[in-house]
C-alpha positions in Angstrom: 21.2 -24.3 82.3 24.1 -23.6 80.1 23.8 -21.9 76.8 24.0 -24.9 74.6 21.7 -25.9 75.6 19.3 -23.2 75.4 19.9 -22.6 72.0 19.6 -25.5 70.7 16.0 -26.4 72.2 13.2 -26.3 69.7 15.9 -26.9 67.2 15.5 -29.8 64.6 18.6 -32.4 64.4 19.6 -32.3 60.3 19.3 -35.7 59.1 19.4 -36.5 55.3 15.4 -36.2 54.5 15.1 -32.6 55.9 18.8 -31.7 54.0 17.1 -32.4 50.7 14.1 -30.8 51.8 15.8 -27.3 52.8 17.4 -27.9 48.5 14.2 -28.4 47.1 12.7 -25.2 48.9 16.0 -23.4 48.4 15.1 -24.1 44.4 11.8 -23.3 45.1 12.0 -20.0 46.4 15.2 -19.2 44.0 12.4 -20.3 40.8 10.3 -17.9 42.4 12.9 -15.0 43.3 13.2 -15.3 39.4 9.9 -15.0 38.3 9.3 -12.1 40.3 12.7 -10.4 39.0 11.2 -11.1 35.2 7.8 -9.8 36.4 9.6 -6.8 38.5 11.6 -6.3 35.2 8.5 -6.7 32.4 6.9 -3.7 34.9 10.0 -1.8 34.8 10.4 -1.7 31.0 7.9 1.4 29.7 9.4 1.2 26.3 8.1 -2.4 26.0 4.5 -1.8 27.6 4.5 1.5 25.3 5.2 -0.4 22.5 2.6 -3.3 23.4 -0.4 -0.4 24.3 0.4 1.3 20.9 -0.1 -1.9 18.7 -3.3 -3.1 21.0 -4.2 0.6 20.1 -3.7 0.3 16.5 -5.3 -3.3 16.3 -8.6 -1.5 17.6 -8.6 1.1 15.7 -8.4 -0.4 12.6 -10.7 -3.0 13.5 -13.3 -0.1 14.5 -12.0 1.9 11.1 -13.0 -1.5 9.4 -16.6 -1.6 11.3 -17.4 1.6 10.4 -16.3 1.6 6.6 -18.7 -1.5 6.5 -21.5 0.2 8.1 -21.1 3.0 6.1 -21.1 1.0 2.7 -24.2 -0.7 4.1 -25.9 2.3 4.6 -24.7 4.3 1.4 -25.9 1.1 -0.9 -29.3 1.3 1.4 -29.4 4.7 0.8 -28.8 4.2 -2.8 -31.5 1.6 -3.5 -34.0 4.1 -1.4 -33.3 7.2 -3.9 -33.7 4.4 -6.7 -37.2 3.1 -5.5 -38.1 7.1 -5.0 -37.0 8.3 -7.8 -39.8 8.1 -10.8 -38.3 6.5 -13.9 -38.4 9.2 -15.8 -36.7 10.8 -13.9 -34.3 8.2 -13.8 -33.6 8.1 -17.4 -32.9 11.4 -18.1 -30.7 11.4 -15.3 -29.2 8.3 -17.4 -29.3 10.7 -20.6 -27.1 13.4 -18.5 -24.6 11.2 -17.5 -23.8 9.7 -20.9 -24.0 13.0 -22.5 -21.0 14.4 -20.2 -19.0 11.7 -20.1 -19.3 12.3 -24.5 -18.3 15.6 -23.8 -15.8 15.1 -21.5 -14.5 12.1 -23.9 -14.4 14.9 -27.1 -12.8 17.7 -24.6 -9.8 15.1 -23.6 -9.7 14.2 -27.2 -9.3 17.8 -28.1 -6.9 18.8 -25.7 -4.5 16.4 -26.7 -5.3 16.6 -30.7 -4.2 20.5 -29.4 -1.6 20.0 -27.1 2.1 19.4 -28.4 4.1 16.1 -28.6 7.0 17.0 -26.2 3.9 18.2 -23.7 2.2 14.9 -23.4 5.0 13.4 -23.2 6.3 14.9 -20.6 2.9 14.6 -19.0 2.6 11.1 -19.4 6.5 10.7 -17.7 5.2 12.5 -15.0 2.2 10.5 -14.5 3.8 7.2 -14.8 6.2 8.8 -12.1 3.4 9.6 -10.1 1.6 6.2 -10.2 4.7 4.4 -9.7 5.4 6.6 -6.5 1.8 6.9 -5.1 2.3 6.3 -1.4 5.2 9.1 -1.3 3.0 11.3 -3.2 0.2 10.9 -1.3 1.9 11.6 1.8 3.2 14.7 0.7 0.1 15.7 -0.3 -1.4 14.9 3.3 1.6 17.0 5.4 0.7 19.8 2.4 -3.0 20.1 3.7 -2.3 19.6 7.6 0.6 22.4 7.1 -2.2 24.8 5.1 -4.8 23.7 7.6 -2.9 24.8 10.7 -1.3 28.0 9.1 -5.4 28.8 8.3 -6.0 27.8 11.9 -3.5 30.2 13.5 -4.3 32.8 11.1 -7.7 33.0 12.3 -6.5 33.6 16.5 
């Protein structure tokens, strides 16, 4: 036998159907090199799946932070209403008495400190707590990096 011929046994003539077959699975398997290039590439990228596992993270924690807030407002007012049905009304209303007789006293001790306290001082002082309000986030944060700072210093001071 000569080796024309030997190669080309088992071999399938080209005609014009199995041409536009061989395209449409060349397209096929190039759509599919693709996806697997984007899927190779969504793997690759940490940064991305970092970013997408820290905001799942943060979704569920503030959904739990959320649960928990509830169920502890639940059971605070629960708690609230059993002290109440305990509590004998007598009790109960000089408890009442109390309350209204500090806030008086606080009332008259604010009333005197600023009858006593100078005109350029509460000034000042209410600048300084419009400035505050107006910049409560800030403020707030400060006062947060403040405790963790005094809170590890104590920490370390105690190894």
């Amino acid at each position: 036998m000569k080796e024309e011929s030997r190669a080309d046994i088992g071999t399938p003539v080209p005609d014009a159907s199995s041409t536009d077959e061989l395209r449409e699975q060349a397209e096929r398997t190039r759509d599919e090199l693709g996806r697997t290039a984007e899927a190779l590439g969504a793997k690759a990228d940490v940064k991305a799946q970092a970013k997408e596992k820290s905001a799942a993270a943060r979704k569920q924690a503030s959904e739990k932070a959320s649960l928990v807030a509830d169920q502890i407002r639940e059971k605070a007012e629960q708690a609230t209403e059993l002290v109440k049905d305990r509590t004998p009304d007598p009790v109960l209303e000089k408890t009442a008495q109390a309350a209204a007789q500090v806030r008086e006293t606080a009332s008259k001790a604010g009333q005197y400190a600023a009858d006593k306290t100078p005109d350029p001082v509460l000034e000042k002082a209410g600048r300084a707590t419009s400035i505050a309000r107006a910049n409560r986030k800030p403020l707030l944060a400060g006062g947060a990096l403040l405790a963790v700072v005094l809170l590890v210093r104590r920490a370390r001071g105690r190894r």
